[in-house]
PDB file of N, CA, C and O in Angstrom:
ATOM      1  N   UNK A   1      -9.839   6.414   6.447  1.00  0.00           N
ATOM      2  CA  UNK A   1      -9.371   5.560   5.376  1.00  0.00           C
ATOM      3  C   UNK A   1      -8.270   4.666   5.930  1.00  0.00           C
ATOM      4  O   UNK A   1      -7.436   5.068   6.740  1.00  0.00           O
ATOM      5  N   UNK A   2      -8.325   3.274   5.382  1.00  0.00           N
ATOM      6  CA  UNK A   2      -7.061   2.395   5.882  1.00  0.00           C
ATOM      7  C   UNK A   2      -6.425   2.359   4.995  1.00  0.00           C
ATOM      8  O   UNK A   2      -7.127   2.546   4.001  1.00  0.00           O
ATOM      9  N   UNK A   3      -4.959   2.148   4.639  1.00  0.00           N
ATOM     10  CA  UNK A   3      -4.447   1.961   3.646  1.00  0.00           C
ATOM     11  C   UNK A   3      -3.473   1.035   4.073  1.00  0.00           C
ATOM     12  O   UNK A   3      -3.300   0.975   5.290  1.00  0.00           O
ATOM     13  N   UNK A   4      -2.734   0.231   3.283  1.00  0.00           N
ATOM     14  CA  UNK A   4      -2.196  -1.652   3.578  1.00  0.00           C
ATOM     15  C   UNK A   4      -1.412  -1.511   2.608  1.00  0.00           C
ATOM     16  O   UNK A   4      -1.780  -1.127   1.497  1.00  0.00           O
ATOM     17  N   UNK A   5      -0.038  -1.857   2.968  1.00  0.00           N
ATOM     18  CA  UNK A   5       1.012  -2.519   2.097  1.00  0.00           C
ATOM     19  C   UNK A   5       1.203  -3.986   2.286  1.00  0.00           C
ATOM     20  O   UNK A   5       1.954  -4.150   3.248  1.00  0.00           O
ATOM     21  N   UNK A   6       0.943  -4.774   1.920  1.00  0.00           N
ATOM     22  CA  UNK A   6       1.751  -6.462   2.154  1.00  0.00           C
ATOM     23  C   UNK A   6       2.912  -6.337   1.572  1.00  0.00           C
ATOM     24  O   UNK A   6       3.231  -5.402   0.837  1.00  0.00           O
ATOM     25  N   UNK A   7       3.664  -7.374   1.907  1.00  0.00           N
ATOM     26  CA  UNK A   7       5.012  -7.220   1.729  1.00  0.00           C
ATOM     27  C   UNK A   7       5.912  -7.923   2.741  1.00  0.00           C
ATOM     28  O   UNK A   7       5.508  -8.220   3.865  1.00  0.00           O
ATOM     29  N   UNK A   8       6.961  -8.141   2.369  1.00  0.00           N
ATOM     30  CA  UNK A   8       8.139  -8.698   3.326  1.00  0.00           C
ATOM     31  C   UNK A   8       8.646  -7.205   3.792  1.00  0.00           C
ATOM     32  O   UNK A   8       8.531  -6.092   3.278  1.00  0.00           O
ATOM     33  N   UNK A   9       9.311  -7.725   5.098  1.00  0.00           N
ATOM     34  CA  UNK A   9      10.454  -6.117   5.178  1.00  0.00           C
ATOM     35  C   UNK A   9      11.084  -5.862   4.962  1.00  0.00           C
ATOM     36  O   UNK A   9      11.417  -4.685   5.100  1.00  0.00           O
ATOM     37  N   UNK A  10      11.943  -6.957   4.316  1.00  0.00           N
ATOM     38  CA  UNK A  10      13.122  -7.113   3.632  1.00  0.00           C
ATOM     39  C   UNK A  10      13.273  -6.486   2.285  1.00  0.00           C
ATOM     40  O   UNK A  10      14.294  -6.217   1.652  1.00  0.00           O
ATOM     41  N   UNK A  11      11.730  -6.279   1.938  1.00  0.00           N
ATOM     42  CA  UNK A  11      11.238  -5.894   0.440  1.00  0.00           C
ATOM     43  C   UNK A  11      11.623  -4.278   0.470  1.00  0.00           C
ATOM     44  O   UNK A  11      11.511  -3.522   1.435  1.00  0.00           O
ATOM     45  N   UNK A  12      12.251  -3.871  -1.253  1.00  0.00           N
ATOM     46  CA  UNK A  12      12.421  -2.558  -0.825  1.00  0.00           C
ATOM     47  C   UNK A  12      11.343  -2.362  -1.756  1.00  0.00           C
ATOM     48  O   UNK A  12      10.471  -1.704  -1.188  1.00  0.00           O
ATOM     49  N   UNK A  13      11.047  -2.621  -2.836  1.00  0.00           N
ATOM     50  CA  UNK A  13      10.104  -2.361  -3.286  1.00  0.00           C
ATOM     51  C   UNK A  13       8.560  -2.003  -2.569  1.00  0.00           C
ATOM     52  O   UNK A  13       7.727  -1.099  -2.638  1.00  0.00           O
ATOM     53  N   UNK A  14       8.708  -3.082  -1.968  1.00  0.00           N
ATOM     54  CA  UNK A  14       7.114  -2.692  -0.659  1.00  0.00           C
ATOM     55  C   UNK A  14       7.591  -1.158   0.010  1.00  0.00           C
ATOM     56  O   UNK A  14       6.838  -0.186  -0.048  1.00  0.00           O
ATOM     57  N   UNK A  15       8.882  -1.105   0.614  1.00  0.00           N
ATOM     58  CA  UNK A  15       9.145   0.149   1.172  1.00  0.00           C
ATOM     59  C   UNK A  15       9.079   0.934   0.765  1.00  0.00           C
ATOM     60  O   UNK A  15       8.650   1.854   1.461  1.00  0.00           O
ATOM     61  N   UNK A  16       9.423   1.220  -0.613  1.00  0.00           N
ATOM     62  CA  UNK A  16       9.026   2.264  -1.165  1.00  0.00           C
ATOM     63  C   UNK A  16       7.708   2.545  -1.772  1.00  0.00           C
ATOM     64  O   UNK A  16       7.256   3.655  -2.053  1.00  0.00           O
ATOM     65  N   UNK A  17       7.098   1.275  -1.952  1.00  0.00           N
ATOM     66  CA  UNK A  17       5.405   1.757  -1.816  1.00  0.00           C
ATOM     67  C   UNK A  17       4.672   2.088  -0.536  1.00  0.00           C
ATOM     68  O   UNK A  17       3.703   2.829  -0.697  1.00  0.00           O
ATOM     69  N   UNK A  18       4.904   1.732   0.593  1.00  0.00           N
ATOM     70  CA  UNK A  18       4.955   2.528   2.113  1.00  0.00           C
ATOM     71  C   UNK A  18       5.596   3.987   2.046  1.00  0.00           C
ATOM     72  O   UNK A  18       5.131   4.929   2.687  1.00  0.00           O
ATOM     73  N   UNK A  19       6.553   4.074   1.326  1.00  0.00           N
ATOM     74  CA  UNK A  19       6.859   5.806   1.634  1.00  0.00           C
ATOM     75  C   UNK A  19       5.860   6.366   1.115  1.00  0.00           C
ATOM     76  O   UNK A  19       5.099   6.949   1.887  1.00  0.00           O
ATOM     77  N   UNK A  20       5.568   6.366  -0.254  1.00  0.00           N
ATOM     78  CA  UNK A  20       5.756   7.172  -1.300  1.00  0.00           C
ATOM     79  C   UNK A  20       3.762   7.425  -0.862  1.00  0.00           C
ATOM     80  O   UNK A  20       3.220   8.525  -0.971  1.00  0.00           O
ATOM     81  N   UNK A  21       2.900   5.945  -0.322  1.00  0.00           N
ATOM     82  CA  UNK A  21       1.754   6.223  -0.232  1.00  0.00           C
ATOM     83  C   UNK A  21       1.885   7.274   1.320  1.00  0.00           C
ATOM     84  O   UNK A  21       1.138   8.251   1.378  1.00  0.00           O
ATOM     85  N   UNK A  22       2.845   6.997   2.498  1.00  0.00           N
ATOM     86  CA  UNK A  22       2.828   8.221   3.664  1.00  0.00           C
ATOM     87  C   UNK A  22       3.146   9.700   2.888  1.00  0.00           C
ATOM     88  O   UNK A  22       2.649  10.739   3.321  1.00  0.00           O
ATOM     89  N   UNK A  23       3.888   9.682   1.885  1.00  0.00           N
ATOM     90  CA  UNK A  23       4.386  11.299   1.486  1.00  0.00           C
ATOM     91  C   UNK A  23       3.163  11.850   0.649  1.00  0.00           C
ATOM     92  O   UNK A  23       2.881  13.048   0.697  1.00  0.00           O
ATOM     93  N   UNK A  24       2.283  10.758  -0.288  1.00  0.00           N
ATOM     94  CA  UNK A  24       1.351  11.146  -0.865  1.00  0.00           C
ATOM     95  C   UNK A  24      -0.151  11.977   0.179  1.00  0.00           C
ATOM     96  O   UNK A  24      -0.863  12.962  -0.011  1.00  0.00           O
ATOM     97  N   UNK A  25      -0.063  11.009   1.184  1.00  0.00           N
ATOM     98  CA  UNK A  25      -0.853  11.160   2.763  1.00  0.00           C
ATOM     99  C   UNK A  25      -0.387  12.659   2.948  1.00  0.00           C
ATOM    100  O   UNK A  25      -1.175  13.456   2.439  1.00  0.00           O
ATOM    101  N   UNK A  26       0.372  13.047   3.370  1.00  0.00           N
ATOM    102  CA  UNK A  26       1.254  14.357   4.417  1.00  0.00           C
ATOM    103  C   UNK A  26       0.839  15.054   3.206  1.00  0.00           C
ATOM    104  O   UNK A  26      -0.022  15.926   3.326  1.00  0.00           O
ATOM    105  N   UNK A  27       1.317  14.802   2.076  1.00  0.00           N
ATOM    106  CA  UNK A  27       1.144  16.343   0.659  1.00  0.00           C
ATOM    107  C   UNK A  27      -0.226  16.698   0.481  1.00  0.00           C
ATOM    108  O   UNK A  27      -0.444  17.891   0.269  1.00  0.00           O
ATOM    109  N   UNK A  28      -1.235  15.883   0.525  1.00  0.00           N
ATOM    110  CA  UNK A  28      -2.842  16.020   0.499  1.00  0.00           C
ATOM    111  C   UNK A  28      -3.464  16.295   1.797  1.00  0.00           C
ATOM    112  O   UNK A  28      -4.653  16.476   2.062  1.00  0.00           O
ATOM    113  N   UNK A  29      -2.530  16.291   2.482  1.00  0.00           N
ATOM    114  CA  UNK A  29      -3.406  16.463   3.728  1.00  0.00           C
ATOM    115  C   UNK A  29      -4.735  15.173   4.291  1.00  0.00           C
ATOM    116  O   UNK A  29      -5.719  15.406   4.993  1.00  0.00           O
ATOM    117  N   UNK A  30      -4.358  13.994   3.760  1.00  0.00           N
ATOM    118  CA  UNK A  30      -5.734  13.031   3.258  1.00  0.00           C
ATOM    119  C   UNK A  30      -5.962  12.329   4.811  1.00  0.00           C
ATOM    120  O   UNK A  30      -4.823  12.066   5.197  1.00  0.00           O
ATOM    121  N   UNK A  31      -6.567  12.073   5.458  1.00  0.00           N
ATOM    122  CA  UNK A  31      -6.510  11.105   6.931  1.00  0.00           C
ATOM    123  C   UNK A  31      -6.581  10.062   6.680  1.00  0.00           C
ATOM    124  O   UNK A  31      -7.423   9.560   5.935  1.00  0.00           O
ATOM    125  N   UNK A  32      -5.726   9.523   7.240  1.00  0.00           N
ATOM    126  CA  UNK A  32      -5.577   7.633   6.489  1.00  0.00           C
ATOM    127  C   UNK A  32      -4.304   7.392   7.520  1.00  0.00           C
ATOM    128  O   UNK A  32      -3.364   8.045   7.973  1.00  0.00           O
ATOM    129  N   UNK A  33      -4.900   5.933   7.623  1.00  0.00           N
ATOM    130  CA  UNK A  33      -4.265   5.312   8.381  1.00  0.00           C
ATOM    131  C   UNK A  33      -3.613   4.123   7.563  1.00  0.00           C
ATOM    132  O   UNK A  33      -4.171   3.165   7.028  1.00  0.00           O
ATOM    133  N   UNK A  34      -2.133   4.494   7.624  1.00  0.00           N
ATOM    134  CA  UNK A  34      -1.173   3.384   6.426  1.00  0.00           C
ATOM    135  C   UNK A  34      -0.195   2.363   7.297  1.00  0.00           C
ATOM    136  O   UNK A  34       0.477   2.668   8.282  1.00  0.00           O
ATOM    137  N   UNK A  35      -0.291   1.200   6.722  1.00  0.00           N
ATOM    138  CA  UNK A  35       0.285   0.565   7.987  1.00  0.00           C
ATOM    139  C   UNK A  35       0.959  -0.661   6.782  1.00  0.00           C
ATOM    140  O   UNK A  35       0.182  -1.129   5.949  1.00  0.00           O
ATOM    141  N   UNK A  36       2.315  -1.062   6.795  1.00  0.00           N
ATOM    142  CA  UNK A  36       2.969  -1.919   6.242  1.00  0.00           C
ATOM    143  C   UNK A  36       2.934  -3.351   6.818  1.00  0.00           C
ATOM    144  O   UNK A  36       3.456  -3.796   7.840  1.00  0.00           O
ATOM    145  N   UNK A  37       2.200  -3.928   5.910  1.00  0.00           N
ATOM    146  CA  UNK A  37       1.991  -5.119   6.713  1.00  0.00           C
ATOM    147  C   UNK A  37       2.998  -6.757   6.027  1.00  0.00           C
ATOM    148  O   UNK A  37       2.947  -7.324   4.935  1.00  0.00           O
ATOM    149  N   UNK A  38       3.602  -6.965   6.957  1.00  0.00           N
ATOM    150  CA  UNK A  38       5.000  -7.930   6.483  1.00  0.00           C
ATOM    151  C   UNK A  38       4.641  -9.251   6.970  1.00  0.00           C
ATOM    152  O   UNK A  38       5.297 -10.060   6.315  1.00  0.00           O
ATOM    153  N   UNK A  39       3.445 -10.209   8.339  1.00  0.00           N
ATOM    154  CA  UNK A  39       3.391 -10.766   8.583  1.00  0.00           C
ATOM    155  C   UNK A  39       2.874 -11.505   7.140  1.00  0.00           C
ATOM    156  O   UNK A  39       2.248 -10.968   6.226  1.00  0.00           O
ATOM    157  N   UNK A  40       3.351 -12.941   7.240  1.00  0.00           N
ATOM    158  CA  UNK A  40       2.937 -13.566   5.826  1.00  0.00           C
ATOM    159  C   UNK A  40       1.633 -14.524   5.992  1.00  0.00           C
ATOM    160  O   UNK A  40       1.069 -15.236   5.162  1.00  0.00           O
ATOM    161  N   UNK A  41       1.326 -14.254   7.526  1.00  0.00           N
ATOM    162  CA  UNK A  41       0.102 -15.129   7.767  1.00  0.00           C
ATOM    163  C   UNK A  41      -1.268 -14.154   7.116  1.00  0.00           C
ATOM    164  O   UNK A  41      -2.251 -14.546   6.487  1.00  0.00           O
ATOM    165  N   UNK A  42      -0.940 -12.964   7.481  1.00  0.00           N
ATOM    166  CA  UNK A  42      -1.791 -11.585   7.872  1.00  0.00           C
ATOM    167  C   UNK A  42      -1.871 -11.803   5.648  1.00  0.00           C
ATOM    168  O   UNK A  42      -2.947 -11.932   5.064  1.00  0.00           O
ATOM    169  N   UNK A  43      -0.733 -11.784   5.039  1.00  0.00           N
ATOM    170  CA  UNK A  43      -0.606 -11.265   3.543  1.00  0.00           C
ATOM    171  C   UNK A  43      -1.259 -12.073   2.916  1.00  0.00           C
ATOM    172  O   UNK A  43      -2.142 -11.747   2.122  1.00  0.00           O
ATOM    173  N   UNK A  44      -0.786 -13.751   3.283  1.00  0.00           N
ATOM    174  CA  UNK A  44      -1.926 -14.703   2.534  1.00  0.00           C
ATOM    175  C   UNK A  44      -3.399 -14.648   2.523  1.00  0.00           C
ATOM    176  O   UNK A  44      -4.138 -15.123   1.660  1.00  0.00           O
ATOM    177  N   UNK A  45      -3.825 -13.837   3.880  1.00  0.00           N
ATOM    178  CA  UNK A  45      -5.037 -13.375   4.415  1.00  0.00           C
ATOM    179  C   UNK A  45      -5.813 -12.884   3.421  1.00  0.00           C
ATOM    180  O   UNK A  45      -7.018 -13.052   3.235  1.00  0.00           O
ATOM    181  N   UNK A  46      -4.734 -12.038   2.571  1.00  0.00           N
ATOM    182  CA  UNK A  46      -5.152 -10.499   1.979  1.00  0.00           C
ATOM    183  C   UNK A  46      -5.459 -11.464   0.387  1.00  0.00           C
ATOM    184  O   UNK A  46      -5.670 -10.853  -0.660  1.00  0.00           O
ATOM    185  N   UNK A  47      -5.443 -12.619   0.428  1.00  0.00           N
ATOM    186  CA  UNK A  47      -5.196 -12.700  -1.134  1.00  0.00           C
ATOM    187  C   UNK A  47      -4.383 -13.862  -1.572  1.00  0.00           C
ATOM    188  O   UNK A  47      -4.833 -14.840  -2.170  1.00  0.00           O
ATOM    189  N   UNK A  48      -2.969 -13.645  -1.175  1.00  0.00           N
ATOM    190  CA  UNK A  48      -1.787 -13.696  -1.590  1.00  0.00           C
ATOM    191  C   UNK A  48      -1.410 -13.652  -2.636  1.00  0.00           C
ATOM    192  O   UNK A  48      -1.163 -14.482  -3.511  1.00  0.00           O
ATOM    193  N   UNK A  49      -1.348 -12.321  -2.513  1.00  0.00           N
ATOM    194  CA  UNK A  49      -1.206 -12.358  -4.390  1.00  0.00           C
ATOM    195  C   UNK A  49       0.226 -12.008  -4.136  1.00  0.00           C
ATOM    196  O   UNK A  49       1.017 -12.349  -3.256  1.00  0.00           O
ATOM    197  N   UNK A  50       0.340 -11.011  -5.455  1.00  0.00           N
ATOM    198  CA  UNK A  50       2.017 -10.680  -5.562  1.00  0.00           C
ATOM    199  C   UNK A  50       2.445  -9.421  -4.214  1.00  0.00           C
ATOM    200  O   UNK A  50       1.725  -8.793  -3.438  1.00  0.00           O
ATOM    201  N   UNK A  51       3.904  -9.452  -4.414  1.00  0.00           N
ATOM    202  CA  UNK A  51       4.182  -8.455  -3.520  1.00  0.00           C
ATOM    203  C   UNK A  51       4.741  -7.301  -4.518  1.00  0.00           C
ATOM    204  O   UNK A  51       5.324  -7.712  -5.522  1.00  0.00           O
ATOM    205  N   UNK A  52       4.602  -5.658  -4.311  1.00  0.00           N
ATOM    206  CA  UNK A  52       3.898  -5.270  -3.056  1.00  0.00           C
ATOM    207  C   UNK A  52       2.565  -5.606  -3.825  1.00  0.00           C
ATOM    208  O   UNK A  52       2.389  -5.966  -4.989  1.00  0.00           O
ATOM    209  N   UNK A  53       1.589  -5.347  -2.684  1.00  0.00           N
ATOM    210  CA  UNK A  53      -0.104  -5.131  -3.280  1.00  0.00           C
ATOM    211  C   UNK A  53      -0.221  -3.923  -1.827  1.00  0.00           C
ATOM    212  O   UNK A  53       0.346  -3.788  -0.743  1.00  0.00           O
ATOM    213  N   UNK A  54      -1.052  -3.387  -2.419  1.00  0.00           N
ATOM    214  CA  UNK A  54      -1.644  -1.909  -2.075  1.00  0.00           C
ATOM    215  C   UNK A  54      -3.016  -2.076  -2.024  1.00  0.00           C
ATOM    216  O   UNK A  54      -3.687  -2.312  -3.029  1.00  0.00           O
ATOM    217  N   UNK A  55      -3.515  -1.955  -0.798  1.00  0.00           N
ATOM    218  CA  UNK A  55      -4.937  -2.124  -0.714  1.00  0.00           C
ATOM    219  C   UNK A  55      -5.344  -0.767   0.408  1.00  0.00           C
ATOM    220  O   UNK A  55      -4.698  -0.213   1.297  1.00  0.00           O
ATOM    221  N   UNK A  56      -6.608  -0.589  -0.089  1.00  0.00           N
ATOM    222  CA  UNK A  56      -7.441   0.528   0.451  1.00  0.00           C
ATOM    223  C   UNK A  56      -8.950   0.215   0.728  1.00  0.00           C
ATOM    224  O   UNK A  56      -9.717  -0.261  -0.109  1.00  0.00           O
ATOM    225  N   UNK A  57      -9.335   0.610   2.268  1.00  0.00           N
ATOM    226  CA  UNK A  57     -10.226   0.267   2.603  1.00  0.00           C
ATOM    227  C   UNK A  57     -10.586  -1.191   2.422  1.00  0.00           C
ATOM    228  O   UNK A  57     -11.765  -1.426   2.157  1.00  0.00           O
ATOM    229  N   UNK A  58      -9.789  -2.152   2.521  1.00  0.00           N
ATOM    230  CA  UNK A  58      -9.727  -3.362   1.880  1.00  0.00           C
ATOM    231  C   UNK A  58      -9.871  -3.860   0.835  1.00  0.00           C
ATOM    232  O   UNK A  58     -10.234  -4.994   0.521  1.00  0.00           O
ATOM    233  N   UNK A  59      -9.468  -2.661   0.030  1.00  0.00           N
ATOM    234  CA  UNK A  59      -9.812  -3.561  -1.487  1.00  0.00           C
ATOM    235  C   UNK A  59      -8.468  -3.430  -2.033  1.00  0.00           C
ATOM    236  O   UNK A  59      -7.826  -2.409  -1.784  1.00  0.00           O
ATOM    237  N   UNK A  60      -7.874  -4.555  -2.906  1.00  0.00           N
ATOM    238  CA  UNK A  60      -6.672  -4.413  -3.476  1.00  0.00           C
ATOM    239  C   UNK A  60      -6.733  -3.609  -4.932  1.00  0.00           C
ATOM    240  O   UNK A  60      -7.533  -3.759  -5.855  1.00  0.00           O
ATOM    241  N   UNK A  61      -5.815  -2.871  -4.831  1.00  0.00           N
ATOM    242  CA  UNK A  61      -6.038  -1.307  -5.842  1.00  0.00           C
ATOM    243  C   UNK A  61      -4.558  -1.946  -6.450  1.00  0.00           C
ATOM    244  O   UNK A  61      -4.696  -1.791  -7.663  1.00  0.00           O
ATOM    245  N   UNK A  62      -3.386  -2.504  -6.256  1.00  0.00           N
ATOM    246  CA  UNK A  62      -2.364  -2.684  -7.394  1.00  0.00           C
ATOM    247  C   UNK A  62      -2.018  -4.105  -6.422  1.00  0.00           C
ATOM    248  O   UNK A  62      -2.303  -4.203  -5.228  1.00  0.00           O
ATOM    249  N   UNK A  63      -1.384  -5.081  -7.195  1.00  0.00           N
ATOM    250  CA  UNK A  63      -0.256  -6.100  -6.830  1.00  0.00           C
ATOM    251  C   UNK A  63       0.564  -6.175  -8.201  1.00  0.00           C
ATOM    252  O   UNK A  63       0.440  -5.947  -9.404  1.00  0.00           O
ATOM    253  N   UNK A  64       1.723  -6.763  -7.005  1.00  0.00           N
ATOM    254  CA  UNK A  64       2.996  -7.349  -8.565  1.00  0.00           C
ATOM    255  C   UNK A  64       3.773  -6.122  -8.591  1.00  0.00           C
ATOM    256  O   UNK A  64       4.973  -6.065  -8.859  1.00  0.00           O
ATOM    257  N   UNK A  65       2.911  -5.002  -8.254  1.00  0.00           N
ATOM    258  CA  UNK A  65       3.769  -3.999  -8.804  1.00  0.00           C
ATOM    259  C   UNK A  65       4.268  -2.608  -8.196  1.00  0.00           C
ATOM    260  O   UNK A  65       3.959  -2.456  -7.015  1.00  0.00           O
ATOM    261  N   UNK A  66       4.813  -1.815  -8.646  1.00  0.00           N
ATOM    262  CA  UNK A  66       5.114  -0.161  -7.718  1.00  0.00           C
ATOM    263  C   UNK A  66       4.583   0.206  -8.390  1.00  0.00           C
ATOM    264  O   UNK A  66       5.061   0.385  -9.510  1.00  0.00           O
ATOM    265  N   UNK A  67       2.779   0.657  -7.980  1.00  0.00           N
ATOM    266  CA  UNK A  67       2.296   1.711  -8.718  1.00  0.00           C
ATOM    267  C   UNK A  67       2.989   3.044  -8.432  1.00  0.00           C
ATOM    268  O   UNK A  67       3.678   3.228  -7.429  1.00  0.00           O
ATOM    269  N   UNK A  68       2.758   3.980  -9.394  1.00  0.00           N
ATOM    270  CA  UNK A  68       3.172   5.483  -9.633  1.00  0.00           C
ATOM    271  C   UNK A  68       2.672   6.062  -8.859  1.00  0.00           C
ATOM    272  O   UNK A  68       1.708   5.614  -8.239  1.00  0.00           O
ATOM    273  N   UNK A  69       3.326   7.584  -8.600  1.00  0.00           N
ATOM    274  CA  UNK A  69       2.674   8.232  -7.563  1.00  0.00           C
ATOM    275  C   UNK A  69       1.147   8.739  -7.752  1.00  0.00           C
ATOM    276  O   UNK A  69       0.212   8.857  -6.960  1.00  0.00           O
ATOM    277  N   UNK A  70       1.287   8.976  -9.070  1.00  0.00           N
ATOM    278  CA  UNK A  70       0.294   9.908  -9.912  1.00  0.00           C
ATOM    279  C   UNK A  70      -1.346   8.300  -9.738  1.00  0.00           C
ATOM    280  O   UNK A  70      -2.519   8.655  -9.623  1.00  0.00           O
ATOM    281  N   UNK A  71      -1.127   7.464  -9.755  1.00  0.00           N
ATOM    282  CA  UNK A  71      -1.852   6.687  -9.213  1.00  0.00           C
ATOM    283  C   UNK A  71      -2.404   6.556  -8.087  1.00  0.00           C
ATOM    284  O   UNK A  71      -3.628   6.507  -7.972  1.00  0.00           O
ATOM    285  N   UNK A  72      -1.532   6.477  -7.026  1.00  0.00           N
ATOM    286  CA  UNK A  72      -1.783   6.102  -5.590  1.00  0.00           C
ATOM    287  C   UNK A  72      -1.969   7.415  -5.163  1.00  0.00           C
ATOM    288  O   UNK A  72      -1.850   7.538  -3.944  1.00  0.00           O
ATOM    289  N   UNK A  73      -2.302   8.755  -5.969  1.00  0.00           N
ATOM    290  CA  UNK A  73      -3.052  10.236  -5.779  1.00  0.00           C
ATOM    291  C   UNK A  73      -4.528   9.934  -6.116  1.00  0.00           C
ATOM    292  O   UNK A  73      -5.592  10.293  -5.610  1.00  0.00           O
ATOM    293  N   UNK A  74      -4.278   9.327  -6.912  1.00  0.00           N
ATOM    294  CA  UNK A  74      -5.897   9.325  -7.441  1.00  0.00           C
ATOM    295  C   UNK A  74      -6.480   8.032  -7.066  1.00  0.00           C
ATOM    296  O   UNK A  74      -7.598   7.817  -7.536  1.00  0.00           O
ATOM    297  N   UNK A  75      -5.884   6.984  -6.206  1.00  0.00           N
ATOM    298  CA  UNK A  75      -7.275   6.154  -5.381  1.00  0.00           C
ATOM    299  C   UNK A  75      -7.110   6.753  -4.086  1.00  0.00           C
ATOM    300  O   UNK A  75      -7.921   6.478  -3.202  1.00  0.00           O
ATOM    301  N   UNK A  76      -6.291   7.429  -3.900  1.00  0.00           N
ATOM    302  CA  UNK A  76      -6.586   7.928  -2.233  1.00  0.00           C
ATOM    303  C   UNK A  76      -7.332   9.310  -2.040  1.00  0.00           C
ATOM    304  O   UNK A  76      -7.508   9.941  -0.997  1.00  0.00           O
ATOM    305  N   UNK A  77      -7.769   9.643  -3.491  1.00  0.00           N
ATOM    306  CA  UNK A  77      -8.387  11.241  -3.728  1.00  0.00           C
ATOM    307  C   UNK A  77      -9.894  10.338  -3.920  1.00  0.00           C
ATOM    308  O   UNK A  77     -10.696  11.156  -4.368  1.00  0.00           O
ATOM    309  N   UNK A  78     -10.341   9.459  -3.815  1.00  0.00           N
ATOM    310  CA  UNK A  78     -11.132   8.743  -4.761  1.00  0.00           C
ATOM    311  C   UNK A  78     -12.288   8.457  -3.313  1.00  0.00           C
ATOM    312  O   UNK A  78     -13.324   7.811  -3.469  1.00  0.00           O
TER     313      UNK A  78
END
């Protein structure tokens, strides 16, 4: 599984959607490969939609916003 944050780095909001999807990773035991992605060439790529956006397997699963944990359990259980 890939999993994608866009985002600035400056963003804490993105950062904390980068933690919270690695701690969700480690607690499930899930294999996925999560990678915060800040280049803005790479983000417009993705869309450009809002920041953060959360995408899996390339599909965008939230923007605009910090989804919940109880969310980002259940598309990465999915």
């Amino acid at each position: 599984m890939e999993v994608k944050i866009y985002g600035a780095s400056n963003c804490s909001r993105c950062k904390g959607v980068y933690e919270t999807v690695k701690e969700v990773v480690a607690e499930k035991g899930i294999s996925a490969d999560v990678e915060h992605v800040t280049d803005i060439q790479a983000v417009a790529a993705a869309g450009g939609m809002g920041s953060p956006a959360l995408a899996i397997d390339g599909k965008i699963v939230a923007s605009g916003r910090v989804p919940k944990k109880k969310e980002i359990e259940r598309w990465l259980a999915s």
